[in-house]
N, C-alpha and C positions, 0 to 999 in steps of 0.2 A: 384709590383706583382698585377694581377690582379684578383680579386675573384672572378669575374662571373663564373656561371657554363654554360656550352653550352648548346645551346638549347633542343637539344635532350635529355639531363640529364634529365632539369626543367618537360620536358614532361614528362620523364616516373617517376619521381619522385611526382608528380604530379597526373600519375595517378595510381599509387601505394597507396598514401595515399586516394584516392575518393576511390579507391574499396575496402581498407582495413575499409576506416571509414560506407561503405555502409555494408560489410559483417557486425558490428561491428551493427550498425542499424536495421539489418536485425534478426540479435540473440537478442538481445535485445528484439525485438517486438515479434520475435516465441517463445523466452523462458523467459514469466515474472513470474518464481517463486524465491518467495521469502522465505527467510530463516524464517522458524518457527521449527525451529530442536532443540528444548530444552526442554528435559522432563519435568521439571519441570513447566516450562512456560504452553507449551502444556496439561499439567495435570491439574494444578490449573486455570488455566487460559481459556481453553479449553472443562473444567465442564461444563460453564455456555453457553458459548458462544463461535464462533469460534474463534482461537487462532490466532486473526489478526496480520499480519506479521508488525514485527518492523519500517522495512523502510516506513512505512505509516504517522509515527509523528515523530516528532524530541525529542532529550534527554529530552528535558527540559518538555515536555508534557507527555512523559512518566515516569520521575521523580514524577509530580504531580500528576497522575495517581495513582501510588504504594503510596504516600502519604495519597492518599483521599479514598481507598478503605472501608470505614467502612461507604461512604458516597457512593460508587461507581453506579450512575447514578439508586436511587431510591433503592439499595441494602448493605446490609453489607458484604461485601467480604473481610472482615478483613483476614491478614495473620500474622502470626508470623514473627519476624523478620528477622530470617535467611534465610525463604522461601522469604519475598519479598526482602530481601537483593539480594538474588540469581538470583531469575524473574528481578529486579531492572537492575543487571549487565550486562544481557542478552539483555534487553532492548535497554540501553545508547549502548553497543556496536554494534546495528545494526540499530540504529535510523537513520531515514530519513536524510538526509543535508538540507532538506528545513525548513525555520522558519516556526512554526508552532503553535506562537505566537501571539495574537488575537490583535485584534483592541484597547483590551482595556488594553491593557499590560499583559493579563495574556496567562499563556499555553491554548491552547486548546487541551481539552479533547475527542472533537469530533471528527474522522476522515473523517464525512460526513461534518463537518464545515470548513475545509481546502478549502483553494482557489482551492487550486492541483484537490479535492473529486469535486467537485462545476465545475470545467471546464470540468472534464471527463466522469461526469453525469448528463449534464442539461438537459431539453427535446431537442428532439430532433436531439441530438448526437450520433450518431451510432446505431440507430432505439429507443432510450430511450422513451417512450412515456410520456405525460404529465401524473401524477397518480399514473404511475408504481411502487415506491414505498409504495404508499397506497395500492396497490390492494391486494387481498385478497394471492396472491401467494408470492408475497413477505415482505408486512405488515410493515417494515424497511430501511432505507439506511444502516443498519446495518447488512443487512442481506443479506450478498456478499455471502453466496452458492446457492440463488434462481437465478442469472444469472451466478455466476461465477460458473462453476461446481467444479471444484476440489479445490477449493479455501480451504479447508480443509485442501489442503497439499500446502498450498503455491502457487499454479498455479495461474496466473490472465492473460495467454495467452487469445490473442485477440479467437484463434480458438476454444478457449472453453466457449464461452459466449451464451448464450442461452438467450435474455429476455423476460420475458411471455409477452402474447398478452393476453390483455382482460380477465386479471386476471388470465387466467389458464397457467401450466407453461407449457412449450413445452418441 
């Protein structure tokens, strides 16, 4: 028996999956929102600072995360247990797939210290200027709604990025 498929198959089989994997590329790129749909999350979490979307760290940094909060990056953001139990579950179940595990064995806690944050925001890359974190409009790499607009609800579409020029925001 012989299992070749005829040519004409391979082709259109072939280009069935390129246009399936391009449309699939294509959503991807137009629609990068990400899941921060958890009240609780978004409440406690969300007070202080934007309620950065899960898939940005892996479980294990977000585990250390909810562990260290009474340490949480120069603040005490202590929770009760049932509430970071809750944020906790919320977390590991939409965490990143990328290790997010530092150099020196431990989780990282930064999202701006990820290789992933680091390649997608160096100067230079997609108008990033040298600075532009320091400047007076954005102040932080933490501080993803001064170019990302909607980042608030999760959006990090390429078509809503705005980065200031020369300190003022556009």
């Amino acid at each position: 028996m012989n299992a070749r498929l005829p040519a004409r198959a391979l082709r259109t089989l072939a280009l069935a999956l390129a246009t399936g994997a391009a449309a699939t590329a294509m959503a991807d790129d137009e629609n990068k929102r990400m899941n921060i749909d958890h009240p609780v999350y978004r409440s406690e979490c969300g007070s202080c600072h934007i309620a950065f979307p899960p898939a940005l760290l892996g479980a294990n940094s977000w585990r250390a995360m909810i562990a260290g909060l009474d340490k949480h990056f120069g603040s005490d953001a202590s929770l009760d247990a049932e509430t970071a139990a809750t944020i906790t579950k919320f977390l590991v179940a939409n965490a990143g797939r990328r290790d997010t595990t530092g150099s020196d064995g431990n989780p990282q806690l930064r999202i701006s210290d990820t290789p992933w944050f680091r390649k997608e925001h160096r100067d230079g890359h997609d108008g990033i200027t040298p600075g532009v974190f320091r400047s007076e409009a954005v102040k932080s790499a933490a501080n993803c709604a001064a170019c990302h607009r909607d980042a608030g609800q999760g959006d990090y579409s390429e078509r809503n990025i705005r980065i200031p020029k020369n300190g003022a925001r556009s």
